[in-house]
C-alpha positions in Angstrom: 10.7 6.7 -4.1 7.5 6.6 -6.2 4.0 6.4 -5.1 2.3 2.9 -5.9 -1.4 1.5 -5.7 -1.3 -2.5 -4.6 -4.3 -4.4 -4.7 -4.9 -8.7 -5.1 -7.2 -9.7 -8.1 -10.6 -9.3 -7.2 -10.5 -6.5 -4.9 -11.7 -2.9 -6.3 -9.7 -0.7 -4.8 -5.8 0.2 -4.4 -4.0 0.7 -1.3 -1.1 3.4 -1.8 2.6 3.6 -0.4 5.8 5.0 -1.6 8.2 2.9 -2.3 11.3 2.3 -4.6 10.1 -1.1 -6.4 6.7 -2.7 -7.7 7.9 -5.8 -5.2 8.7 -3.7 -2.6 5.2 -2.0 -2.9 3.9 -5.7 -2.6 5.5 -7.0 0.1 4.4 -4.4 1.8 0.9 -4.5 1.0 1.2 -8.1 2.4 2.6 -7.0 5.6 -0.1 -4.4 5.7 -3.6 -6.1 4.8 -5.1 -8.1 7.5 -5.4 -11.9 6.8 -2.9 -12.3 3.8 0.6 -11.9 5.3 1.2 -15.7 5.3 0.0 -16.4 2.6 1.1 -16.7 -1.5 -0.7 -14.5 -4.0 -0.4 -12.3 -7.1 -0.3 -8.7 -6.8 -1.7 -6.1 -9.2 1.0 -3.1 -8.9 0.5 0.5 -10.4 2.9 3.2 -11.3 0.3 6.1 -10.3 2.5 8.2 -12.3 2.1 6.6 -15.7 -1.6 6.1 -17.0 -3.2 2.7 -16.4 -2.9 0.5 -19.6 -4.8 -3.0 -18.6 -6.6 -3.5 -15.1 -6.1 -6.8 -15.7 -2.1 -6.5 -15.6 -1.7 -7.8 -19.1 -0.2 -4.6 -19.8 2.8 -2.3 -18.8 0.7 -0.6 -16.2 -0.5 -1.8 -13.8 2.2 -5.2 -13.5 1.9 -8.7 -11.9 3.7 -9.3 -8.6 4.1 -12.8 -7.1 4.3 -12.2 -3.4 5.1 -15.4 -1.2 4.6 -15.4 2.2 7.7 -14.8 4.0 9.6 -12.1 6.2 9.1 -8.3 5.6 12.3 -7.6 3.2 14.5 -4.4 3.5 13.1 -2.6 0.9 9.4 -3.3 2.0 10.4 -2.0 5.8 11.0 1.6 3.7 7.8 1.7 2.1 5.9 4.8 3.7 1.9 4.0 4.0 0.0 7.2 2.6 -3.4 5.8 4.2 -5.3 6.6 0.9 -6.7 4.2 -1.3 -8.4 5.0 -4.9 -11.1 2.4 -7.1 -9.9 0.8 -9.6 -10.9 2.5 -12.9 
């Protein structure tokens, strides 16, 4: 597992989890956040491990997920919520 900051576009600050993908560290920001589980949206994921190259996700870090509404997936149900979040930089 590797520790991933989600947040949508717009929003200034990352919400971090563990998890073993980028999509799975969306989904489960989806699940998580209040108001946007049922709905489709695009995802800024970063590897917190590997420097930040474009906060705009034009670069390798952090990437573009599409999430679309739907159930919580397997890999999403093992993402473990660290309850931190960090601004974006």
């Amino acid at each position: 597992m590797r520790e991933f900051g989600v947040r949508r576009y717009g929003d200034l600050q990352y919400h971090h989890c563990l998890a073993e993908t980028e999509a799975d560290a969306a989904v489960w920001f989806a699940h998580a956040q209040t108001g946007i589980s049922g709905k489709d949206f695009q995802a800024l994921v970063k590897d917190v491990s590997k420097p930040v190259s474009d906060e705009a996700g034009i670069g390798a870090n952090p990437i573009v997920v599409a999430v679309h509404h739907g159930p919580l997936t397997e890999g999403a149900k093992a993402a473990t919520d660290l309850k931190r979040t960090s601004p974006i930089r």
